[in-house]
N, C-alpha and C positions, 0 to 999 in steps of 0.2 A: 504493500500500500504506500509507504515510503518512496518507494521508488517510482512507483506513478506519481504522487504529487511532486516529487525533483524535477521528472521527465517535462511533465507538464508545464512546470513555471521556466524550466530554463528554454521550452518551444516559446511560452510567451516574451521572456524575456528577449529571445532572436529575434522575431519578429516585429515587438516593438523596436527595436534597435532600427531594421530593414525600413521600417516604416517611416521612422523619424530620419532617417540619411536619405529618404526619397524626398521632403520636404526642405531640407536645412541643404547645407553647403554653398559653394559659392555659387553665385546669383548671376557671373556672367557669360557662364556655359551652359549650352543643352544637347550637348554631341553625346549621339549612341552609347560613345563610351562611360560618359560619365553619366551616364540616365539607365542606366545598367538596375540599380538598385531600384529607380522608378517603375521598371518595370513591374514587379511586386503588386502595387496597387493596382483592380480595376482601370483598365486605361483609359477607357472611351469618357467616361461616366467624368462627371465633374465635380472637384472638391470645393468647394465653397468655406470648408472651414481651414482651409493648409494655411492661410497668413492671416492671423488678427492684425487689422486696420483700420485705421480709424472712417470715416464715410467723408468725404469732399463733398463742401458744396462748394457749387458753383454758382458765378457770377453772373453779369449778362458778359457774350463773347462777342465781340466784335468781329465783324465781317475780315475777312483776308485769307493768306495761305499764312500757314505756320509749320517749318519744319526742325525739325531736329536728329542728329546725325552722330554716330560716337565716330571717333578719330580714329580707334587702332580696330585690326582683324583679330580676332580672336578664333580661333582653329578655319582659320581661312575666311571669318565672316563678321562683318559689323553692321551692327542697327541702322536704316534709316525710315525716317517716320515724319509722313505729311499727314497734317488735317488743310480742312477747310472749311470754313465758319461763312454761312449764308444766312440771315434774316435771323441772325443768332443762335443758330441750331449748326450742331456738327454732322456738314453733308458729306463729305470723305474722307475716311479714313484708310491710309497707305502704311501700314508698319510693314516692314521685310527686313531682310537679311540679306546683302550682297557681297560678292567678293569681289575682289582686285578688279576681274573684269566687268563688275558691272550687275552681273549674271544671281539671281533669286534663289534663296536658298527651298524655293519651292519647287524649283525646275530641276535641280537634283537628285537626279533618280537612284543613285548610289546612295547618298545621304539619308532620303527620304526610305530608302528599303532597308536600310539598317535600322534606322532610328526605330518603324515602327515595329523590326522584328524584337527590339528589345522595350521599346515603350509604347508598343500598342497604339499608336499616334505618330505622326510627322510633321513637318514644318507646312508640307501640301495640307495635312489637315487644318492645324491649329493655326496658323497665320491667318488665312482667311475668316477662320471661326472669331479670331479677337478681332480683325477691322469689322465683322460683323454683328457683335456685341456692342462694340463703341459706337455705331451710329443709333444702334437701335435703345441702349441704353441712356447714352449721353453723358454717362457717368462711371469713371475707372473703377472706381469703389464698387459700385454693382456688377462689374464680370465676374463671373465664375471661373474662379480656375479651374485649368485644363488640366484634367490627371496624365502622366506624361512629358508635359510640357511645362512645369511649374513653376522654374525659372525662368524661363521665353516672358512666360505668363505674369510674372511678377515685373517683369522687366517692363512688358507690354504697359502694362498698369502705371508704372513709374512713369515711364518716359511722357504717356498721354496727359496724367497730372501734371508734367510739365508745360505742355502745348496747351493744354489748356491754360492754366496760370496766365503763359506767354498772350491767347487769345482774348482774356480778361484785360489784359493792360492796352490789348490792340500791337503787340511790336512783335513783328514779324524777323526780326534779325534770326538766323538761324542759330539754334540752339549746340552747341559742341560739348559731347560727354565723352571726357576724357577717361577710357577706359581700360587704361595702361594695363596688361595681361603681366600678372605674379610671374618669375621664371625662378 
């Protein structure tokens, strides 16, 4: 009997472990390989509670374009991210991932069949999914995160609190997040 209840708490103990390194770690990768442990949770399915945050509100947004852009690659790919604010409502939203050449980290077929062999999800899913939350929402703080994708996802969130902020004041200067990769 001993030895079931050991068995039993040290399977929970794994698992919470598994569970809580799908959630946590650093925020500026979502490469197959380090989404390894993501895989674990349901993937499709959306976690709503993986980041306690606080709720943004918002102001009124002033019409323009607003972009924002990180400076370094990070396993070959860095953020850039347009809205555009129409009669004060956010009418497009563009977050992606491009590399050196230009080129979407949705169009990566290699990338994208890894990812979702290990995280049940890809950048072809979940990119799209978040510019389609933000128009429909209006509001970062209301998407659900992507299981899978929870970094992308958190990032996603960050960055658009920024653009928006940016579309509250009206200054379109593009935004630079300096994203220096740890070596």
């Amino acid at each position: 009997m001993k030895i079931k209840k050991l068995i039993s708490g040290v399977t929970m103990l794994a698992l919470t472990t598994v569970l809580l390194a799908a959630c946590g770690g650093d925020k500026k990768d979502d490469t197959a390989a380090s989404s390894s442990t993501e895989a674990s949770s349901s993937a499709v399915a959306k976690d709503s509670s993986s980041t306690e945050e606080s709720s943004m509100t918002i102001g009124e947004l002033k019409d323009g374009e607003y972009k924002l852009e990180e400076k370094n690659y990070n396993n070959g790919y860095r953020v850039v991210f347009t809205i555009v604010v129409k009669d004060g409502k956010i009418t497009e939203s563009n977050y992606d991932n491009v590399n050196e050449e230009g080129k979407s980290k949705v169009d990566d077929a290699e990338y994208n069949k890894k990812m979702e062999e290990v995280a049940k999800t890809s950048p072809e899913k979940y990119i799209p999914e978040l510019n389609k939350e933000l128009l429909e929402k209006q509001n970062p703080s209301d998407i659900d995160t992507i299981t899978g994708a929870t970094h992308s996802t958190d990032s996603f969130k960050e960055y658009a609190k920024q653009l928006i902020e940016a579309a509250e004041k009206g200054d379109t200067k593009t935004i630079e997040i300096d994203n220096q990769v740890e070596k």
